[in-house]
C-alpha positions in Angstrom: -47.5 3.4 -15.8 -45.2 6.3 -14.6 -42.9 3.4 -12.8 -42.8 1.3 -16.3 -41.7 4.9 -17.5 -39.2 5.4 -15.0 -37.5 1.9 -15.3 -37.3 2.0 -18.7 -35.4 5.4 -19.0 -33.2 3.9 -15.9 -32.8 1.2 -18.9 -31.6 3.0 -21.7 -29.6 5.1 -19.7 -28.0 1.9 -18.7 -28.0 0.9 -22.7 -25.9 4.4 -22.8 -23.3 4.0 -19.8 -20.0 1.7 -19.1 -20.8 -0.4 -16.5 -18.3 -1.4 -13.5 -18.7 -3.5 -10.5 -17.6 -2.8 -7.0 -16.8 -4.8 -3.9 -18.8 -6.2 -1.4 -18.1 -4.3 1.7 -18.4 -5.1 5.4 -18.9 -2.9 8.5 -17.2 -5.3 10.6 -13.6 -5.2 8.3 -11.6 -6.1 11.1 -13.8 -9.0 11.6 -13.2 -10.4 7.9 -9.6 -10.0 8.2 -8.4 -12.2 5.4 -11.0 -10.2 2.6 -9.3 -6.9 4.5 -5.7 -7.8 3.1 -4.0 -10.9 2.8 -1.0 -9.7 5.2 -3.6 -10.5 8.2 -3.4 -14.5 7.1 -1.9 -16.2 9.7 -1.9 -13.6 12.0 -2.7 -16.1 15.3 -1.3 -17.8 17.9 -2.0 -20.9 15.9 -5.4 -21.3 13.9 -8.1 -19.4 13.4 -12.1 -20.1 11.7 -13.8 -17.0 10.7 -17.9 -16.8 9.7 -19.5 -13.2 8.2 -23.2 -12.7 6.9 -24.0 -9.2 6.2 -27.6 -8.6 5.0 -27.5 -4.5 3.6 -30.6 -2.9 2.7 -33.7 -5.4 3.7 -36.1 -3.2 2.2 -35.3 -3.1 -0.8 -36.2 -5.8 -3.1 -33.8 -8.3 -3.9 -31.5 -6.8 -1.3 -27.8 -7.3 -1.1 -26.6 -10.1 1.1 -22.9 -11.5 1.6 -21.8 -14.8 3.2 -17.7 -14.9 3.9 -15.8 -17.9 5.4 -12.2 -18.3 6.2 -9.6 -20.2 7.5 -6.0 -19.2 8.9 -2.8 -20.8 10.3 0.8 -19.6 11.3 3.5 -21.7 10.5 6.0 -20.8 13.5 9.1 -22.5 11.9 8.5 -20.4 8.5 7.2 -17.1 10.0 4.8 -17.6 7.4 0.5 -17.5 7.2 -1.4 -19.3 5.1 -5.2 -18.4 4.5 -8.4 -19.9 2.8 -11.0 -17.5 1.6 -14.5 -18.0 0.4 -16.9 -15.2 -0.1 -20.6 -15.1 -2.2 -22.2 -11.9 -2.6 -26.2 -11.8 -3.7 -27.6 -9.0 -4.8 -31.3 -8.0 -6.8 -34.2 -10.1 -7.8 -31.9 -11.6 -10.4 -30.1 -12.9 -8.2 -26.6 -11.1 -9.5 -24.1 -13.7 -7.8 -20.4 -13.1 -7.1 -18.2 -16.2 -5.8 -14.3 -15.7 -4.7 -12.8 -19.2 -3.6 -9.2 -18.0 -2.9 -5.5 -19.0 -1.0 -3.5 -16.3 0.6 -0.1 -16.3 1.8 1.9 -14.0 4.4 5.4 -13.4 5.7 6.3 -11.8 9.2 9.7 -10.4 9.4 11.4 -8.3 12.4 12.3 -4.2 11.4 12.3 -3.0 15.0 12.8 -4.3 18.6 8.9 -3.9 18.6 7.8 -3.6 14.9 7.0 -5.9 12.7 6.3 -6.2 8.9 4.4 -8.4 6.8 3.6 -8.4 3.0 0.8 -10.4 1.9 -0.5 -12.1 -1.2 -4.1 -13.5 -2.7 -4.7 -15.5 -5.5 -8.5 -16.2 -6.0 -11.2 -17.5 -8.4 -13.7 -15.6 -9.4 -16.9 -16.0 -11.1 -20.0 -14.2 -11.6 -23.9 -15.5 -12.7 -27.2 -14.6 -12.7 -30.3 -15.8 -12.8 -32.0 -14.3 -16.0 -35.1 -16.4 -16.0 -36.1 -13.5 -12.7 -35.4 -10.2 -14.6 -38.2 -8.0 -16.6 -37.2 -5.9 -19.3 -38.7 -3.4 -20.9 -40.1 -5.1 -23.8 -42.5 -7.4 -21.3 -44.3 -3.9 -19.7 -47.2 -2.8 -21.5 -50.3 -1.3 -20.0 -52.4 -4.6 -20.5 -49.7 -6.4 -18.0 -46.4 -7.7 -18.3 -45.2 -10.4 -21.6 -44.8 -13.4 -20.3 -41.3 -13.5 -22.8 -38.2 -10.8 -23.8 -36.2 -10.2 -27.0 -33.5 -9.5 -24.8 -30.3 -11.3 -25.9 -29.7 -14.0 -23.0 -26.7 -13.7 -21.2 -24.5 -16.2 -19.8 -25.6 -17.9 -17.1 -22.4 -17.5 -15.1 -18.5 -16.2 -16.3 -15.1 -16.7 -14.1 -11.5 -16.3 -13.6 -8.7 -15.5 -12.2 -7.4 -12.7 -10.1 -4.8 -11.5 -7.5 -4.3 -9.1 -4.6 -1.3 -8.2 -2.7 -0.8 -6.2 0.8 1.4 -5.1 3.1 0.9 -4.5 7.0 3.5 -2.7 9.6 2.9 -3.2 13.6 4.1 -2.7 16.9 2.0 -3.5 20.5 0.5 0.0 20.4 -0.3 0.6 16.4 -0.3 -1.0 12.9 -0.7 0.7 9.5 -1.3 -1.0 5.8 -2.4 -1.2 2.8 -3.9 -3.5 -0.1 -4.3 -4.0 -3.4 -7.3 -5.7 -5.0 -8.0 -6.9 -8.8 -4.2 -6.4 -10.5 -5.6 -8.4 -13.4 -9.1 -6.9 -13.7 -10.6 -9.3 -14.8 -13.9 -8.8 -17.1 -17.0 -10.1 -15.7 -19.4 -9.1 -18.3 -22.2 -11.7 -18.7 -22.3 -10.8 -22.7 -19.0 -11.2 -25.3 -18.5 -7.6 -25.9 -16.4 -7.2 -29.1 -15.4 -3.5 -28.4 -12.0 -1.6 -28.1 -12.9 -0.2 -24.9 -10.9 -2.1 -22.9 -13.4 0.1 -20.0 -16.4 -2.3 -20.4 -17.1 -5.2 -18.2 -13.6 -5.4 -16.2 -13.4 -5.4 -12.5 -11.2 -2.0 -11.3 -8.6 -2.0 -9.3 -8.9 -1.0 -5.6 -6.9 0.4 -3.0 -7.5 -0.4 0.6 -5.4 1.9 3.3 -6.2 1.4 7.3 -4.5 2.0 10.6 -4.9 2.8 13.9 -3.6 2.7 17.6 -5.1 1.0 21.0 -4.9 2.2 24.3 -4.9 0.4 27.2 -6.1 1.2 30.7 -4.3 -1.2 32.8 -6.4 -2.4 36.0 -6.0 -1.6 39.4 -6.8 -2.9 42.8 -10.3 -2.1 43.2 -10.8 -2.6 39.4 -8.6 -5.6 38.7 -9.7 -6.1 34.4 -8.3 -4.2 32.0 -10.2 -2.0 29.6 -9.0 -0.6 25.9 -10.0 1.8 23.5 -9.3 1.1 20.0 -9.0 3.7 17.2 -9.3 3.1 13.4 -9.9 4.1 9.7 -10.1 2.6 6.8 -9.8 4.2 3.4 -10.8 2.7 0.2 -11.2 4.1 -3.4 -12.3 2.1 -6.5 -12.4 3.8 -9.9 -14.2 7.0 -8.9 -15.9 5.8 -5.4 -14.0 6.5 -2.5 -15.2 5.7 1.1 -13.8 6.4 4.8 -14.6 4.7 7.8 -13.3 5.9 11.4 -14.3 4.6 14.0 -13.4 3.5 18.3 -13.7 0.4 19.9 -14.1 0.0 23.9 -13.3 -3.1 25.7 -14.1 -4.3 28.8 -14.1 -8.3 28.9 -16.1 -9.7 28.0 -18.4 -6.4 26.5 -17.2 -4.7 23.1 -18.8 -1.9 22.2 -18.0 0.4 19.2 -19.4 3.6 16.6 -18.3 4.2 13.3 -19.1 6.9 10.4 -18.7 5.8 6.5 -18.2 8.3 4.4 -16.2 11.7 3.4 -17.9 14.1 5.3 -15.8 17.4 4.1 -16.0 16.4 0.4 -18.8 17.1 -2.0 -20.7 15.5 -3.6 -23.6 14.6 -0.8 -23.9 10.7 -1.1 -20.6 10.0 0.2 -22.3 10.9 3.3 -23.3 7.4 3.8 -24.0 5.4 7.4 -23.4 5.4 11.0 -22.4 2.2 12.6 -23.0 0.6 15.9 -21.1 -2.3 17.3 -22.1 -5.1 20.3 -20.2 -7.9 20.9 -18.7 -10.1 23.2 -14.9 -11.1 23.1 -13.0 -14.0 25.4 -9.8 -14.9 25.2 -10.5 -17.4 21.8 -13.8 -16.6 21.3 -15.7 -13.6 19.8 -19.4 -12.4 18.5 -20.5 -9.4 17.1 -23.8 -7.5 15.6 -23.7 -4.1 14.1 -26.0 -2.4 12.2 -25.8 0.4 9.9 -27.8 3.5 10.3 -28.5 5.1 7.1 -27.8 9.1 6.7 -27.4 9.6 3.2 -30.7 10.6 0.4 -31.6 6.8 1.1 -32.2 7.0 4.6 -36.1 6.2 4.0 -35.6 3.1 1.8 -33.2 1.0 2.8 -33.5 -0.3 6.2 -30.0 0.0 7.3 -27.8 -2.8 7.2 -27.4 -6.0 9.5 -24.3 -7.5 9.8 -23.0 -10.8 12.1 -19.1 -11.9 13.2 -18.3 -14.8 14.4 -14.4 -15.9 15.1 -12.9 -18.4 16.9 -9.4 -19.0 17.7 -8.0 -22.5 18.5 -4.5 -24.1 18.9 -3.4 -27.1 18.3 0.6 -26.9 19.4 1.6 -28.8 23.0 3.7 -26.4 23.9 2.1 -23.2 23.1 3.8 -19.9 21.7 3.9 -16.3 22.3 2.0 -14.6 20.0 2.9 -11.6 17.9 1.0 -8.6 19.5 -1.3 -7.2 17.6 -3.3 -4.4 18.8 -5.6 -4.9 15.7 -9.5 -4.9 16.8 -11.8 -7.9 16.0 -15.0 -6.3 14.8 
């Protein structure tokens, strides 16, 4: 009785509150780096496929999981990436469904003897559905059992359109530094026709994405021949009033990567931006690379979720005779 309670205040305090979305997010960015920011379309010796499954929060029912794929190619005669992106995001035991099917385009341009620059653009489907047939509303508890029926309104089964994003990325052999910009046409992806003047309700906002970092490399020596490298890296994002920083380091030594990350804002009150600790294992070869992270929970939720899992796979592969030099990019994989 006291949980029927408690999810039917959660309920009308919904009934009460503006609703907005956020993004699907992944510990591994560097390892999705089309859904980072379009500027990193193309950014290969020739072509590269790009798999992501991210399962967050296992025990929780109806837990959030995420499925990316992408494809990439550099044009060498243009200086010029072009990028496919496909992304669905799963979430609750409705079955709350997000699909982005998108085409992104980059441009590489000399500034510097050694840096580069290279602005970046997405323009994407989008559509949202759920499953309504799987939700229980308030109406169906009652201490006899739950109604087999609601006199909820039903909502659409699924809504979509269009939307764009735009980046740009600066980098040399030692660092790189960028930003992006997601959902300049916010769309609304409200699953009910809400005939209201606030503009506020149902619309996807706008987020801002800023990373960097630097790598450092420990050339090898006789009795040590391989090199190793340490990687460090942030990422800053902020999305209506949610902001989130990850910083993190990255150590190679072929084939091993290993790497730790914090999420959150760890100066700033209030407490749940205090959210994870991330560890990284993977292996990386010269075309090849596979990771596994998994995200240790240190905010109020630390005895519900389970963590987060999270898998990267990435292949590079060219398909040029005469192969190129490559644009040196000191940006991580994972």
């Amino acid at each position: 009785m006291k949980r029927s309670i408690f999810i039917l205040t959660l309920f009308l305090i919904l009934l009460k509150s503006n609703l907005q979305g956020q993004d699907a997010q992944f510990s591994q960015f560097y390892s999705n780096p089309l859904y980072l920011a379009p500027s990193f379309a193309g950014l290969v010796e020739d072509s590269r496929i790009t798999l992501n499954y991210r399962n967050q929060w296992p025990e929780i029912p109806g837990a959030y999981n995420t499925y990316a794929f992408s494809f990439d190619h550099y044009f060498d005669a243009f200086n010029s990436g072009l990028g496919l992106f496909a992304m669905k995001d799963i979430a609750g035991t409705g079955n709350l469904s997000t699909t982005n099917l998108g085409v992104q385009y980059s441009y590489d341009f000399k500034i510097t003897q050694t840096w580069h620059m290279r602005p970046g653009v997405h323009f994407f489907y989008t559509e949202r559905g759920i499953d309504f047939q799987k939700l229980m509303w308030h109406d169906q508890m009652s201490a006899s059992g739950n109604a087999p029926s609601s006199a909820e309104v039903v909502p659409l089964e699924r809504i979509s359109a269009l939307d764009f994003s735009t980046s740009l990325l600066a980098y040399s052999p030692d660092y790189w530094i960028g930003f992006s910009v997601d959902h300049l046409l916010q769309p609304n992806q409200s699953l009910y026709y809400i005939e209201s003047g606030k503009y506020s309700e149902g619309y996807i906002p706008i987020k801002y994405s800023f990373f960097g970092g630097t790598k450092i490399i420990n050339k090898g020596k006789l009795l040590r021949p391989m090199d190793t490298s340490l990687q460090l890296a942030f990422l800053f994002k902020k999305q209506d009033k949610f902001t989130q920083l990850d910083l993190g380091a990255y150590f190679y030594t072929r084939p091993i990567v290993v790497g730790l990350w914090y999420r959150g804002i760890p100066v700033v009150k209030p407490r749940f931006n205090q959210d994870a600790f991330t560890a990284l294992v993977g292996i990386k070869f010269d075309n090849f690379s596979l990771g596994y992270s998994y995200d240790f929970t240190v905010s109020r939720l630390i005895s519900y979720t389970g963590g987060a899992h999270e898998i990267s796979l990435s292949y590079d592969f060219a398909i040029r005779i005469k192969p190129r030099k490559p644009h040196m990019v000191p940006c991580p994989d994972f």
